[in-house]
C-alpha positions as CSV (number, residue, x, y, z in Angstrom):
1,X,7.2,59.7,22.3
2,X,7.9,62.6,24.3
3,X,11.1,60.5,25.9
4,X,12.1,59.6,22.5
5,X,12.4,62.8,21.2
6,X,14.3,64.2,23.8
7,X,16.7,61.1,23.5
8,X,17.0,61.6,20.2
9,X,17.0,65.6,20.2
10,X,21.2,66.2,21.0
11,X,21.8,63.5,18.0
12,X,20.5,65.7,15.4
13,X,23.7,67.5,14.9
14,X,24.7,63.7,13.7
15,X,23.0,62.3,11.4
16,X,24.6,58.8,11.0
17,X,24.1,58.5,15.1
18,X,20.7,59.8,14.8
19,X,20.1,57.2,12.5
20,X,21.8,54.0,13.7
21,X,20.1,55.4,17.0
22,X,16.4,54.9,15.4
23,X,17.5,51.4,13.9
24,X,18.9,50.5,17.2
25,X,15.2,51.6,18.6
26,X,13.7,49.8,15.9
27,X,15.4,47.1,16.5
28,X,14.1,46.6,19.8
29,X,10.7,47.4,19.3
30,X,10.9,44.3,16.9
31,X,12.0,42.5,19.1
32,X,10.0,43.2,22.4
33,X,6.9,42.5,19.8
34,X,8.0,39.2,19.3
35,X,8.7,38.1,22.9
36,X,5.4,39.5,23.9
37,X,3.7,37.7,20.9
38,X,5.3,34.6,21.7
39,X,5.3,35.0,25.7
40,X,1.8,36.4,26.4
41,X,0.0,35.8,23.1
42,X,0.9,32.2,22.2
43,X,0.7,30.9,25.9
44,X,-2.0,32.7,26.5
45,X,-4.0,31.1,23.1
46,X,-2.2,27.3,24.3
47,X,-3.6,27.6,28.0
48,X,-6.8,28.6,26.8
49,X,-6.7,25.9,24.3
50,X,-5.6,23.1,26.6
51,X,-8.5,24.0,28.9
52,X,-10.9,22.1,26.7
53,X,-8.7,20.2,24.1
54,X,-10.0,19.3,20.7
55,X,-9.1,17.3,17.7
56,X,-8.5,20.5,16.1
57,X,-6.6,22.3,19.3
58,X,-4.3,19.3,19.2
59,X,-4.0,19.4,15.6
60,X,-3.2,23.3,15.0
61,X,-1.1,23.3,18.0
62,X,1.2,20.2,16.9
63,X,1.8,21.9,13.3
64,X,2.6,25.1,14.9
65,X,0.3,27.0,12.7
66,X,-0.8,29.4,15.7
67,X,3.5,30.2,16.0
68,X,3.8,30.8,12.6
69,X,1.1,33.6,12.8
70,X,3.1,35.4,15.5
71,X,6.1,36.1,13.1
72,X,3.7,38.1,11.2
73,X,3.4,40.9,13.6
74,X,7.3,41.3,14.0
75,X,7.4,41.9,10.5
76,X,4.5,44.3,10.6
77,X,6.6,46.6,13.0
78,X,9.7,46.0,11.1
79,X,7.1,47.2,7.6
80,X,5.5,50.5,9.4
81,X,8.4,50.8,11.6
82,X,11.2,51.6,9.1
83,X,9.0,54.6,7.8
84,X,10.1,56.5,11.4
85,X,13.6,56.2,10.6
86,X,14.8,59.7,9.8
87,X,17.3,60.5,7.1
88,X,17.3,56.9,6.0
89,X,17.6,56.9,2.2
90,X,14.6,55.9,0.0
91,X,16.1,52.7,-2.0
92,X,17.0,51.5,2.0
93,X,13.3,51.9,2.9
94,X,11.6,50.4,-0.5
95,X,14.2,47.8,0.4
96,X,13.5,46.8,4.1
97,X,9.8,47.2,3.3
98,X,9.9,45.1,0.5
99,X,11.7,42.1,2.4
100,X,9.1,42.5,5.0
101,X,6.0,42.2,3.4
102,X,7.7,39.3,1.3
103,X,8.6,37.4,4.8
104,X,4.3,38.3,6.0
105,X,3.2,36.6,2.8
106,X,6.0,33.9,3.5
107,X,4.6,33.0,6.9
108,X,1.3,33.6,6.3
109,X,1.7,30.3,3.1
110,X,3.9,28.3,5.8
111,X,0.9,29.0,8.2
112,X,-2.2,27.6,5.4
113,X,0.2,25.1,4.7
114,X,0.4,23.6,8.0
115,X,-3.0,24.6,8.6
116,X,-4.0,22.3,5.5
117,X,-1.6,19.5,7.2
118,X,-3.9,19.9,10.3
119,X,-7.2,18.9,8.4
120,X,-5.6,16.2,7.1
121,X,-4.7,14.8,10.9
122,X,-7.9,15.9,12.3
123,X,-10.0,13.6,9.1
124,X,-7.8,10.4,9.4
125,X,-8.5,11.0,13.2
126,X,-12.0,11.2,13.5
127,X,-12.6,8.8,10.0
128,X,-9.8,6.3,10.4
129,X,-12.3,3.6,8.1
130,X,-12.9,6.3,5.8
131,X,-9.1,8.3,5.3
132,X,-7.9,4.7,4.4
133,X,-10.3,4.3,1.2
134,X,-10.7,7.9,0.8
135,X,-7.5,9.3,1.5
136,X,-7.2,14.0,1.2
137,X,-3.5,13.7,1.3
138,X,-3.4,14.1,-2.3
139,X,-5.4,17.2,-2.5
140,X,-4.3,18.9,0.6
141,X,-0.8,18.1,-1.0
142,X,-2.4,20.0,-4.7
143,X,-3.6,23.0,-2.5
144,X,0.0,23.3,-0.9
145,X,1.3,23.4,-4.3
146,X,-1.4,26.4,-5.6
147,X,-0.8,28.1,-2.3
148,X,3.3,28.2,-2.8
149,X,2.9,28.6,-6.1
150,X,0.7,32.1,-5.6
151,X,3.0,32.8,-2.6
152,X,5.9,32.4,-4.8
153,X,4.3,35.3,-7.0
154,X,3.6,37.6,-4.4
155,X,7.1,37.1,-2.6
156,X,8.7,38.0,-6.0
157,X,6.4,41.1,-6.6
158,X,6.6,42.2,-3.4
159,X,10.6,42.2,-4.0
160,X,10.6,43.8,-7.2
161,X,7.8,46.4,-6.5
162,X,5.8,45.1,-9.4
163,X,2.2,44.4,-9.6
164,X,1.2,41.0,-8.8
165,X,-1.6,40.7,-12.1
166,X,1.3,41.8,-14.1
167,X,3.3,38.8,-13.5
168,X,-0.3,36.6,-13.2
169,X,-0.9,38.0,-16.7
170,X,2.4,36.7,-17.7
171,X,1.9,33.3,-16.8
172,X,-0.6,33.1,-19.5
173,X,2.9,32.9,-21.8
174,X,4.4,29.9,-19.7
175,X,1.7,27.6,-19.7
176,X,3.2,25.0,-22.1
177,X,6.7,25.5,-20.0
178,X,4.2,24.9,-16.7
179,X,2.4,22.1,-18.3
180,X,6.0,20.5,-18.9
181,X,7.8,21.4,-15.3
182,X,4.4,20.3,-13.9
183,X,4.1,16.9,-16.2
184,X,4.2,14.6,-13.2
185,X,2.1,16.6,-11.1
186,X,-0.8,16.4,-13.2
187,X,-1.1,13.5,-13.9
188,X,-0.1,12.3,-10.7
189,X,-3.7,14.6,-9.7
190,X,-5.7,12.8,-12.4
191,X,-4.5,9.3,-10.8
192,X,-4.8,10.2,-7.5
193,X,-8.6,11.4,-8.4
194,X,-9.3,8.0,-10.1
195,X,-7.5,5.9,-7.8
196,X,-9.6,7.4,-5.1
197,X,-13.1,7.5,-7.2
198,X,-13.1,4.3,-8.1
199,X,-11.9,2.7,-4.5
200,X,-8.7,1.0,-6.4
201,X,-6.3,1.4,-3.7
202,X,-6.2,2.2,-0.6
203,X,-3.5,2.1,2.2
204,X,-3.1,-1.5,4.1
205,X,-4.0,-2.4,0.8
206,X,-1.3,-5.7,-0.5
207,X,-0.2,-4.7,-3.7
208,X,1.6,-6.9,-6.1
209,X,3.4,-5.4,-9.4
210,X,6.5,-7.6,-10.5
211,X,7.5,-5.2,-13.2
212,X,8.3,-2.6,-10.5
213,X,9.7,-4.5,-7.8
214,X,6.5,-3.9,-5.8
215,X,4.8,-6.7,-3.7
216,X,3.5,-5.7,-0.1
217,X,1.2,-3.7,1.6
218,X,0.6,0.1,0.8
219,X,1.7,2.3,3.8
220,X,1.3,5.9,2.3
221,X,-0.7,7.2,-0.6
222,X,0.2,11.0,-1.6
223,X,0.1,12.9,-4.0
224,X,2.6,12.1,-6.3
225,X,4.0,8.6,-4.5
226,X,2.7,5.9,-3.7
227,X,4.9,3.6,-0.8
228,X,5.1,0.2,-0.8
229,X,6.2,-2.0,2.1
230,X,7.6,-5.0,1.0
231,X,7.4,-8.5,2.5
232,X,11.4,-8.5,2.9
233,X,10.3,-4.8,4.9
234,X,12.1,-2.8,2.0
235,X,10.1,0.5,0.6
236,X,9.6,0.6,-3.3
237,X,7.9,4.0,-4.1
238,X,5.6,4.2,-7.2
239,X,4.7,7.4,-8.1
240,X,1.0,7.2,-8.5
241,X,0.8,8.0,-12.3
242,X,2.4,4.7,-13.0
243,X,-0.9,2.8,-10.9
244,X,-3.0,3.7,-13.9
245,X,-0.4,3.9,-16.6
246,X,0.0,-0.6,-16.2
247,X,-1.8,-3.1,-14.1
248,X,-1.3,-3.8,-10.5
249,X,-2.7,-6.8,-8.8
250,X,-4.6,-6.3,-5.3
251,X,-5.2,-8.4,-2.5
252,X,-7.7,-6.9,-1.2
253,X,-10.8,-8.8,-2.5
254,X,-8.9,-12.1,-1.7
255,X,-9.3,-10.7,2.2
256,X,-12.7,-9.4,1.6
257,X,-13.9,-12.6,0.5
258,X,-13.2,-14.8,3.3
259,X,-11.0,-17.3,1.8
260,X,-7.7,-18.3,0.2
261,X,-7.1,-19.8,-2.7
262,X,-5.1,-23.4,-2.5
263,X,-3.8,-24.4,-6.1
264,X,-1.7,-27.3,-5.9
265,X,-1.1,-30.4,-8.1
266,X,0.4,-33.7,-7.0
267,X,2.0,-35.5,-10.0
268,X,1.8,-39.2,-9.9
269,X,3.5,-41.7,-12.2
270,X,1.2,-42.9,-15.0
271,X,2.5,-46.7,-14.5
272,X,1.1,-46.5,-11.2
273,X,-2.2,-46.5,-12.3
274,X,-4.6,-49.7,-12.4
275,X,-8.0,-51.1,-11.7
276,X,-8.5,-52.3,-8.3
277,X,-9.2,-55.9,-7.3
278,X,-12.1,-57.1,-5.4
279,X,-9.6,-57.8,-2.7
280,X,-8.2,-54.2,-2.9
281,X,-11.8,-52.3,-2.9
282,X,-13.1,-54.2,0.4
283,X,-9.5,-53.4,1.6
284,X,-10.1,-49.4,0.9
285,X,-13.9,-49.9,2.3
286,X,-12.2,-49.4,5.9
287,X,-11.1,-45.9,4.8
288,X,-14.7,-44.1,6.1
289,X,-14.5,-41.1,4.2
290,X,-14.6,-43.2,0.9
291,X,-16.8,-46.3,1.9
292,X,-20.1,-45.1,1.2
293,X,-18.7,-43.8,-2.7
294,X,-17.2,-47.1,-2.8
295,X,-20.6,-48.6,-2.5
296,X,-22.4,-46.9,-4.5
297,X,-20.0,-47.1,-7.1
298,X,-19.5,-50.7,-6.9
299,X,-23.8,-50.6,-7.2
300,X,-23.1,-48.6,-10.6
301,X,-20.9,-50.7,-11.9
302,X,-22.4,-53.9,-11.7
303,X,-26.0,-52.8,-13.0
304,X,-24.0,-51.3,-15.9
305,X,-21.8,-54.2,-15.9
306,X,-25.1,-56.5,-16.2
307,X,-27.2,-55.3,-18.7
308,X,-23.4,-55.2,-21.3
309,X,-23.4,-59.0,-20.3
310,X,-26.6,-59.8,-20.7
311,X,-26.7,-58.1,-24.4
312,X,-23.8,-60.3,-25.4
313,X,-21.0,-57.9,-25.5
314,X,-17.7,-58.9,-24.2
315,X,-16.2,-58.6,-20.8
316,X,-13.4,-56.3,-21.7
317,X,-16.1,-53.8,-21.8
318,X,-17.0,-54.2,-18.5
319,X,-16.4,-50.9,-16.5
320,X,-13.7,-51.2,-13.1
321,X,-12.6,-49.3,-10.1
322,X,-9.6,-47.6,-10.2
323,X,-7.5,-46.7,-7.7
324,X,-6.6,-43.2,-9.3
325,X,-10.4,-42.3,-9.3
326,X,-10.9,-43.9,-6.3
327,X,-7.8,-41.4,-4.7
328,X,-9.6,-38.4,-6.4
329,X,-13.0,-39.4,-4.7
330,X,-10.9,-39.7,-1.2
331,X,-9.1,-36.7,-1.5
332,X,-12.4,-34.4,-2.1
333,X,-13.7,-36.0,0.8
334,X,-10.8,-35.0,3.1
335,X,-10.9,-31.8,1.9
336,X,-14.1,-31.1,2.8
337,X,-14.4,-33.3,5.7
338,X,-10.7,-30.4,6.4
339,X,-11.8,-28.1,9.5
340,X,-9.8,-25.5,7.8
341,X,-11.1,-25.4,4.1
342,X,-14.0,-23.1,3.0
343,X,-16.8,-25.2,1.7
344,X,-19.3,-22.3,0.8
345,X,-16.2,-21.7,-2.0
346,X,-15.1,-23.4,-5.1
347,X,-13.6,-26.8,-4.0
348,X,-12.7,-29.7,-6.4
349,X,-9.8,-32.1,-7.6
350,X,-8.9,-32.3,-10.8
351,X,-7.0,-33.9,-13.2
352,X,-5.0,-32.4,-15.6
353,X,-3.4,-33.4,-19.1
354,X,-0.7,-36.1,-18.7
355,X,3.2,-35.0,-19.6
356,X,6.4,-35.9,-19.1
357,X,6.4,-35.1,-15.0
358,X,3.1,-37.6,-14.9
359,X,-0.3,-36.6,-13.8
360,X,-0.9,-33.7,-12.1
361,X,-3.8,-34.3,-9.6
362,X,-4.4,-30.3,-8.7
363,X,-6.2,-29.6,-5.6
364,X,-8.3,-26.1,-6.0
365,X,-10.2,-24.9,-2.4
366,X,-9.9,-22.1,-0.6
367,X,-9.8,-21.8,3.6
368,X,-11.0,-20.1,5.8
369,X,-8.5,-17.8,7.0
370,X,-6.7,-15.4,5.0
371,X,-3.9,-14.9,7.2
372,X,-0.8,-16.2,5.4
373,X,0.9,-18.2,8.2
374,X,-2.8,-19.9,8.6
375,X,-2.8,-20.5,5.0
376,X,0.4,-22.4,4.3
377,X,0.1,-24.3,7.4
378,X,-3.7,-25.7,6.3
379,X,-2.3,-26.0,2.8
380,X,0.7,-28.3,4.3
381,X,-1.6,-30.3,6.4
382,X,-3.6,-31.3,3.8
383,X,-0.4,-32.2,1.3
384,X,1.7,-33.7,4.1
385,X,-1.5,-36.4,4.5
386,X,-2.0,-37.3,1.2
387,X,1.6,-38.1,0.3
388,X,1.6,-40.3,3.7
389,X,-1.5,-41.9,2.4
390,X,-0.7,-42.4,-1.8
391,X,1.0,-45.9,-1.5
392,X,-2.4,-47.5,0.3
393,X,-3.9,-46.7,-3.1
394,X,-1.0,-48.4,-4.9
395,X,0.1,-44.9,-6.7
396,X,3.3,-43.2,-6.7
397,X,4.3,-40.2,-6.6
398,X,6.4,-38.9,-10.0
399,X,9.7,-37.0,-9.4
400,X,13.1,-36.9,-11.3
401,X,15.6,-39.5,-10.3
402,X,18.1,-38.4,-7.8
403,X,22.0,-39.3,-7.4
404,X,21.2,-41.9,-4.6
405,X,18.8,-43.0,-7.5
406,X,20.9,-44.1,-9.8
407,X,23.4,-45.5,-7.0
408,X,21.1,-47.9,-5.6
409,X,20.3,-48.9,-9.1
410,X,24.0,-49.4,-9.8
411,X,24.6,-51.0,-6.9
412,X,21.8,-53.7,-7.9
413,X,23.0,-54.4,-11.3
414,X,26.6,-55.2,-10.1
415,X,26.2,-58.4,-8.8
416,X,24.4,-59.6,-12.3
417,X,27.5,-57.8,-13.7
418,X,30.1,-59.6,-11.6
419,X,28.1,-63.6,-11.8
420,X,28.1,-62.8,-16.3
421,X,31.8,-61.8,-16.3
């Protein structure tokens, strides 16, 4: 100080040198207080923290919360600092202070914030299981908001030199302007909380809503979005008030459960179907999947058969194999016999109601892999072998005529055509 003052001692008979003078010292003490903040004290803090890393080392020192701290003390020197500063005028002072102590509280937010950003890495890090059903990115994202929100308050009372309550006490006025700017965010909070309490979404999570465009897996749940990765690798973003405003469908029990769902029909022509000769059921006997059901059906048939007889009635009520039910029976034993179905789940054929495309045979099973590529592949397997096999059951498949359809048919009647003329 002594040094100083005997600097600065010839420049009182100028004031404005005298002053720029103590700036210009200023200055420089701000400045040597933030390369020896940054030089000594953050490398110091980093080496020390390298030497036995952490989740949270790694974590704070990635989000720069530890250099955001360090601007704080160049603004404390600029905040006491400026005091010194002889002859400066008053308003300058309120001024220079005022900007400071807004840019402390400024850093000091940026700081919680990343900080806050920090916990979040840390929890998905150590709970990866647990961050993807019970994500904090929503509430860490709510506490950045309050945090900016009271920052934003201070900042402006620390540049208008009011009291902080004062303007707190005035918010009590804006609360239905609040409740309107903040619409979304509310009840983006209240969805996030029940999304999260009652475990309906989480991320990796395959999501299917038409009405929005949405159908793929979740990749990001926050606060007030939720992203959407879909199959053609677009992004559809929801916001997350919307999840419990309608209905979404997800995949995730379907994966859970250890199955997929096969729902397929195969319509055959209704003039197709017949009862089988005696010829045509020993002829099907060779297929083994169906000739112990033959048997026991042909068994069936003649005790019933025999006891209608034998009361007189006539033999057009005698009951008959036919090859429709006999396909049903063969097609539920391929299906289960199927290495890839799931026979501890649902599996049966059915028939539905005739109509004007024929009858639909539907196939309902689920396999055993839930991958999609696994699926589809087991699910063309099964439908690639039973339209090979249809015609040895004498049925037909039912589809609209095509162009080389009606050709051939053409082509057939024009010779009758050509012998009448």
């Amino acid at each position: 100080m002594d040094i100083l003052n005997a600097l600065l001692t010839p420049l009182e008979e100028h004031p404005g040198l005298l002053i720029l003078a103590q700036l210009a010292l200023l200055v420089a003490a701000i400045g040597t207080a933030s390369v020896l903040t940054r030089v000594l004290l953050l490398r110091g803090i980093g080496r020390i923290l390298r030497a036995s890393p952490t989740q949270w080392d790694d974590a704070l020192l990635g989000r720069g919360v530890i250099a955001r701290l360090a601007n704080v003390v160049p603004a404390l020197v600029a905040y006491y600092g400026i005091v010194l500063v002889d002859g400066l005028p008053e308003v300058a002072v309120i001024v220079m202070r005022s900007v400071a102590s807004a840019y402390v509280v400024l850093t000091l937010a940026l700081a919680v914030s990343q900080a806050l950003n920090a916990i979040n890495d840390v929890y998905v890090q150590r709970n990866p299981d647990r961050a993807a059903v019970r994500p904090i990115k929503g509430y860490i994202q709510l506490l950045k908001l309050v945090i900016a929100i009271i920052a934003g308050i201070l900042i402006i009372a620390s540049l208008f030199d009011r009291d902080p309550l004062v303007l707190l006490s005035g918010l009590g006025a804006m609360t239905a302007v609040l409740l309107l700017v903040f619409k979304d965010t509310l009840l983006s909070l209240v969805a996030s909380v029940q999304l999260s309490n009652n475990d309906m979404l989480r991320v990796g999570d395959w999501i299917e809503i038409p009405d929005l465009m949405a159908d793929g897996d979740v990749v990001d749940i926050s606060l007030h979005t939720v992203k959407v990765q879909n199959w053609d690798k677009t992004i559809t973003t929801i916001p997350t008030w919307k999840l419990i405003d309608g209905s979404f469908k997800n995949w995730r029990g379907m994966f859970e459960s250890g199955g997929r769902r096969i729902k397929r029909a195969l319509y055959l022509d209704q003039g197709s179907v017949r009862f089988l000769t005696d010829d045509e059921r020993q002829e099907l006997c060779r297929f083994a999947l169906i000739d112990g059901y033959l048997e026991r059906k042909q068994a069936e048939l003649e005790d019933y058969n025999r006891m209608l007889l034998a009361g007189g009635k006539d033999p057009v009520n005698t009951r008959r194999v036919t090859n429709l039910g006999t396909f049903r029976a063969y097609v539920e034993a391929y299906v289960k016999a199927h290495p890839g179905i799931n026979t501890e789940m649902t599996n049966m054929v059915r028939q539905l109601a005739p109509g004007p495309s024929g009858i639909p045979l539907e196939l309902y099973c689920f396999t055993k892999s839930t991958e999609w590529a696994v699926h589809e592949a087991v699910q063309a397997d099964i439908f690639d072998h039973l339209l090979a096999i249809l015609p040895e059951f004498g049925l037909r498949v039912f589809q609209q005529p095509a162009g080389t359809d009606v050709t051939a048919a053409a082509e057939a009647l024009a010779p009758a055509r050509s012998q009448t003329a």
